[in-house]
C-alpha positions in Angstrom: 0.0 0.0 0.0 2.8 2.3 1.2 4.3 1.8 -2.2 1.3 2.5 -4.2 0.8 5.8 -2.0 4.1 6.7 -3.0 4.4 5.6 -7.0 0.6 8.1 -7.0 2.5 11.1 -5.3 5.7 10.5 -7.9 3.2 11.0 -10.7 1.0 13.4 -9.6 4.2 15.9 -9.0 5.5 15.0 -12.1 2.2 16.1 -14.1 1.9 18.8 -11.9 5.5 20.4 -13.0 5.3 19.4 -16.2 2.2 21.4 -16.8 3.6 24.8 -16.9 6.1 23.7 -19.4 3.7 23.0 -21.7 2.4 26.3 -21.8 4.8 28.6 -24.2 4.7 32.0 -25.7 6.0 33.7 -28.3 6.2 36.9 -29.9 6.1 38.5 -33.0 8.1 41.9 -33.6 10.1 44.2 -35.9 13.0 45.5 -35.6 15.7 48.1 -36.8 20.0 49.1 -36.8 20.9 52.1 -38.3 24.1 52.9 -40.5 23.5 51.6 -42.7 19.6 50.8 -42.0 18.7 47.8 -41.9 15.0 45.7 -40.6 13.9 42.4 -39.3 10.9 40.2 -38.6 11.5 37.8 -35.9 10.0 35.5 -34.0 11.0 35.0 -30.1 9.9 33.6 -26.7 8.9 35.2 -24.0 8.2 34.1 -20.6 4.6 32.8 -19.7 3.7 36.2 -18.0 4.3 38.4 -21.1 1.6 36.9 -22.8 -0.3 38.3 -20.8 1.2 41.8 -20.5 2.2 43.3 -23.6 4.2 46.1 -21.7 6.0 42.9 -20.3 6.2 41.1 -23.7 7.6 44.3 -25.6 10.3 45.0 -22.5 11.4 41.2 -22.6 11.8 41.4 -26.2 13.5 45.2 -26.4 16.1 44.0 -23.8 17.1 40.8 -25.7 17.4 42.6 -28.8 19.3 45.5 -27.6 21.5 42.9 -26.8 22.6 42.3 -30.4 22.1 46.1 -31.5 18.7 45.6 -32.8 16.0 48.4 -31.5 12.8 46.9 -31.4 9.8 48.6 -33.5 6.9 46.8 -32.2 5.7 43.7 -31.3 2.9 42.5 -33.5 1.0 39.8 -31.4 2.0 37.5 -28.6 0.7 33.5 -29.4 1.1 30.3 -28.4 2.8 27.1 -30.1 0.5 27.1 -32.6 1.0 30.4 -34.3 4.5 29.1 -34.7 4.5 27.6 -38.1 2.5 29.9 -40.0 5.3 32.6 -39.1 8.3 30.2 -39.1 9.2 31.0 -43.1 8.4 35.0 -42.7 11.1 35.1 -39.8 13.6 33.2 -41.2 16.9 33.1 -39.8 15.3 35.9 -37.0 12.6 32.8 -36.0 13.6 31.9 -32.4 17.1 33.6 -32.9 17.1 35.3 -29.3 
């Protein structure tokens, strides 16, 4: 019984971790350098909570960018795993590139 108790709590705190990680989000954005200027469509991911905060999503996204030289323009829409593939040939080499 003990063991059976103990096998039900494994599993249950396994599923309960792994949820979150199902969850993902991502962002859409353009982006700019100057001298010479150049743009970018990219695809990133953010954390969980900026999907939910688009001050949050376009701060995560500025920061990581910046990071590179790249000033982000604006982030177009915040989506989950399955906006990925319709946007995955637009982004190009900029699709989950930070």
């Amino acid at each position: 019984m003990r063991h059976l108790f103990a096998l039900s709590l494994a599993a249950l705190l396994t599923i309960g971790l792994a949820g979150p990680g199902f969850a993902a989000c991502f962002a859409d954005y353009k982006a700019k350098r100057d001298n010479p200027l150049r743009l970018h469509y990219g695809v990133i991911e953010l954390s969980d909570a900026a999907c939910d905060d688009p001050g949050r999503a376009r701060t995560e996204t500025a920061a990581r960018l910046a990071a590179e030289r790249w000033d982000l323009l604006t982030v177009m829409s915040t989506f989950g795993r399955d906006g990925l593939t319709q946007r995955e040939k637009n982004a190009g080499k900029f699709f989950l590139r930070y």
